[in-house]
MARBA-3410 file (N, C-alpha, C, O; in Angstrom, 1 decimal):
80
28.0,131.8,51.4,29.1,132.0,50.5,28.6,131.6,49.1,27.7,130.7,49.0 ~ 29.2,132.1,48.1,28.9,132.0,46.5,30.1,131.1,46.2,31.2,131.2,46.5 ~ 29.4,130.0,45.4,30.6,129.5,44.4,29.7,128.7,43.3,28.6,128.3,43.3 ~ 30.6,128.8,42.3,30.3,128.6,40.7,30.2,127.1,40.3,31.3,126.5,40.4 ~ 29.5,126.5,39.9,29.2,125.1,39.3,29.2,125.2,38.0,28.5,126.1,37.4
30.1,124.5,37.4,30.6,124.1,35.7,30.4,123.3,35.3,30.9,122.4,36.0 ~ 29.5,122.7,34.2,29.3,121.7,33.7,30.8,121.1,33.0,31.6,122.0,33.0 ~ 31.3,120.0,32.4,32.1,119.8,31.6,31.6,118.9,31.0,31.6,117.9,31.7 ~ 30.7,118.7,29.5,30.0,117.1,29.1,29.3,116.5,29.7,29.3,115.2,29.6 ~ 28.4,117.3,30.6,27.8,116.8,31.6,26.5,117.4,31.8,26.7,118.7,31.8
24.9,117.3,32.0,24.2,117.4,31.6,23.2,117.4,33.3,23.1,116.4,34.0 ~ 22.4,118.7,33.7,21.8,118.5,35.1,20.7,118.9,34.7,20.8,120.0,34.1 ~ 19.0,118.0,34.7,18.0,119.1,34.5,18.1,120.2,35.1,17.6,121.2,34.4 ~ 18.7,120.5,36.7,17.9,121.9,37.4,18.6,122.7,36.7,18.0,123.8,36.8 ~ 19.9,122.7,35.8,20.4,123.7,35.2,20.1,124.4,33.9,20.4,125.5,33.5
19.2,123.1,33.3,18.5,123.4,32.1,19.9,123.6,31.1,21.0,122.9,31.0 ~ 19.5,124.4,30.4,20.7,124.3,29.1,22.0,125.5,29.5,22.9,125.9,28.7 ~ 21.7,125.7,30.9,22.8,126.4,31.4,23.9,125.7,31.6,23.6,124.6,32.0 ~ 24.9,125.9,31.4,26.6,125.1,31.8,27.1,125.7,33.1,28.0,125.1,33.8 ~ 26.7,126.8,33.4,27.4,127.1,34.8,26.6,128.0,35.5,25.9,128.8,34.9
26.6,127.8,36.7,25.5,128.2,37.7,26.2,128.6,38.9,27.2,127.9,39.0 ~ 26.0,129.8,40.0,26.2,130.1,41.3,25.5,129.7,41.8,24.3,129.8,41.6 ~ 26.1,128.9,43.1,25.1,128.5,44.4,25.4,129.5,45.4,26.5,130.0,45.3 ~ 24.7,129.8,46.2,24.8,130.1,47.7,24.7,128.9,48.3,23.9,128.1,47.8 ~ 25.5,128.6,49.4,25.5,127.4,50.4,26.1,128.3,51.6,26.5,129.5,51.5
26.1,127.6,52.6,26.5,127.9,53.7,28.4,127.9,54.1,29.3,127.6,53.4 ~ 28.4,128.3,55.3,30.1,128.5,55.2,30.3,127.3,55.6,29.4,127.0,56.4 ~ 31.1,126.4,55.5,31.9,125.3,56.0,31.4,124.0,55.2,31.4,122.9,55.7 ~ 31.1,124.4,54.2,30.0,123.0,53.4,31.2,122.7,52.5,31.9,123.5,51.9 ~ 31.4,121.3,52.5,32.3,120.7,51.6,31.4,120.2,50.4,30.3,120.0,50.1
33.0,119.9,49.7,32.5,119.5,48.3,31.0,118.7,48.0,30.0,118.9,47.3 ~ 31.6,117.3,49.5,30.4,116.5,49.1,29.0,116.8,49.6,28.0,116.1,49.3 ~ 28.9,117.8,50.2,27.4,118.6,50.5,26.8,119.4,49.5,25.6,119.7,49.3 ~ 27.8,119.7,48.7,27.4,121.1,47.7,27.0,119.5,46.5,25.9,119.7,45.9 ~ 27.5,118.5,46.2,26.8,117.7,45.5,25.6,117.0,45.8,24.7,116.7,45.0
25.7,116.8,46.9,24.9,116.1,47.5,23.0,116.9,47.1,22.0,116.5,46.7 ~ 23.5,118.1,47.5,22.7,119.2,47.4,22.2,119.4,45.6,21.2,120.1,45.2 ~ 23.0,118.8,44.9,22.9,119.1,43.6,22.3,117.5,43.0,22.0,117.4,41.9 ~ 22.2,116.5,43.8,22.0,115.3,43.7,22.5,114.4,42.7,22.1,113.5,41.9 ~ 23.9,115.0,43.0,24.9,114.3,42.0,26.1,113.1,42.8,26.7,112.2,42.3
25.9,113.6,44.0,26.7,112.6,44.8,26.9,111.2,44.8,28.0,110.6,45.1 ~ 25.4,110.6,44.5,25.3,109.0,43.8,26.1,108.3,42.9,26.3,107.1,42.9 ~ 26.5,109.4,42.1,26.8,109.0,40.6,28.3,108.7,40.6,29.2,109.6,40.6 ~ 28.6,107.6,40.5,30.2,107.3,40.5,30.7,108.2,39.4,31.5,109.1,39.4 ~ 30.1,107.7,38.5,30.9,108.5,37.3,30.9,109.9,37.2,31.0,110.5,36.1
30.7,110.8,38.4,30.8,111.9,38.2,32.4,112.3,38.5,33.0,111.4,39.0 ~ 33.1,113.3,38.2,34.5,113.4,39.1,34.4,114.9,38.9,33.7,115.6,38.1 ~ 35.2,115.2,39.8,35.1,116.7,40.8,36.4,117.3,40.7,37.3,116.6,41.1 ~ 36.5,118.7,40.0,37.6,119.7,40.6,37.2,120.6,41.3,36.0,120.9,41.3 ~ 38.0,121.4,41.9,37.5,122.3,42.9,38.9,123.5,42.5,40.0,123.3,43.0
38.8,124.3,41.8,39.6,125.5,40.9,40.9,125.0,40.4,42.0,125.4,40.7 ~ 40.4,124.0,39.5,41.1,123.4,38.6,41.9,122.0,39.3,42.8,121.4,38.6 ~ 41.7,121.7,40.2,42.1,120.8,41.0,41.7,119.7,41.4,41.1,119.8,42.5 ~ 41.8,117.9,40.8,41.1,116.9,41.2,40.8,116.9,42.4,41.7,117.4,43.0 ~ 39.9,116.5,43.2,39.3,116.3,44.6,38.8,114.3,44.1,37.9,113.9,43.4
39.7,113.8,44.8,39.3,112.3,44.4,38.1,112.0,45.6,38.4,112.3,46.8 ~ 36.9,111.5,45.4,35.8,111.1,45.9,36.0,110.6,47.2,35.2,111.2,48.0 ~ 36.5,109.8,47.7,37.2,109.9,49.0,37.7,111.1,50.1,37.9,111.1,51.3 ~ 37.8,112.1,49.1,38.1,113.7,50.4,37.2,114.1,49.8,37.0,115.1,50.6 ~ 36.0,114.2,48.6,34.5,115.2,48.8,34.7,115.3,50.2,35.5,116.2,50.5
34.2,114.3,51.5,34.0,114.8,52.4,35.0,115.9,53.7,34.5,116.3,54.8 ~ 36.4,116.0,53.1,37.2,117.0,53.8,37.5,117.4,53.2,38.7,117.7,53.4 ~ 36.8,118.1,51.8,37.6,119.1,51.3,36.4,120.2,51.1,35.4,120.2,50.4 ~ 37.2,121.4,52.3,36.6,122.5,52.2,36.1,123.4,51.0,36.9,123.7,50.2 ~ 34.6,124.0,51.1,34.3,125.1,49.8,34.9,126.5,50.6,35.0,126.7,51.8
35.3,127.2,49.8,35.3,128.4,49.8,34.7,129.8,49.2,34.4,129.9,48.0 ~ 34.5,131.0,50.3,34.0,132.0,48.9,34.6,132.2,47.5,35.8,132.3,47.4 ~ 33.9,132.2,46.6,34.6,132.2,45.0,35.1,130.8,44.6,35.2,130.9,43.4 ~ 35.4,129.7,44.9,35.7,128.9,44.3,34.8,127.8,43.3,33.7,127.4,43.6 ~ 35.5,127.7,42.3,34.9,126.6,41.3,34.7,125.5,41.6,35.4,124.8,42.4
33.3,124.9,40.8,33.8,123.4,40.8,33.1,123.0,39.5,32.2,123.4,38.8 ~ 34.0,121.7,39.5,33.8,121.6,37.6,33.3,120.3,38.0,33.9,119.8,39.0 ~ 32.3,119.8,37.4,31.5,118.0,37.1,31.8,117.8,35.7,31.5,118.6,34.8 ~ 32.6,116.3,35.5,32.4,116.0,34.6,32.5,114.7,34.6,33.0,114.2,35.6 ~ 32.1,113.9,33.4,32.4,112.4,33.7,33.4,112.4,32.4,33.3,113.0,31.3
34.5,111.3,32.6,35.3,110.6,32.0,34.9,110.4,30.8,33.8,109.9,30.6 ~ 36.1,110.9,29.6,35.4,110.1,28.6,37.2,110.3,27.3,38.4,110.5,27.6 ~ 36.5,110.0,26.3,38.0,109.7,25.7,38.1,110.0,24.3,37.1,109.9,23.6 ~ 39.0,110.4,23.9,39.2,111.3,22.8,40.6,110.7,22.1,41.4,110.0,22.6 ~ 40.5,111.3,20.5,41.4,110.5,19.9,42.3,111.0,18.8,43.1,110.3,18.3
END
């Protein structure tokens, strides 16, 4: 299955100066594999939506990917 990775303020070598990228992964791969895979999973400060929708780091691991769905990385930051 295809789904879309979004940068938001957030910066991946394998992406290079690209901001959003398609993976193929497999069917039934949750959030935290599709990062894991992207080797972002470490990173506390990363936080995850999945089509516009917080996924708090405790369900990466039960929350299902789907065909076509987004996912946005970005880390916290603050504005004024």
């Amino acid at each position: 299955m295809r789904v879309t990775v979004e940068l938001i303020a957030i910066e991946l070598p394998q992406f290079g100066s690209d901001k959003s990228r398609d993976l193929d992964l497999e069917a039934g791969t949750n959030v935290a594999d599709a990062l894991s895979g992207l080797g972002v999973d470490g990173d506390p400060a990363i936080l995850a939506m999945v089509n516009g929708e917080a996924v708090p780091r405790d369900q990466w691991p039960e929350t299902p990917l789907s065909a076509n769905d987004t996912i946005s990385l970005f880390r916290p930051f603050k504005g004024g």
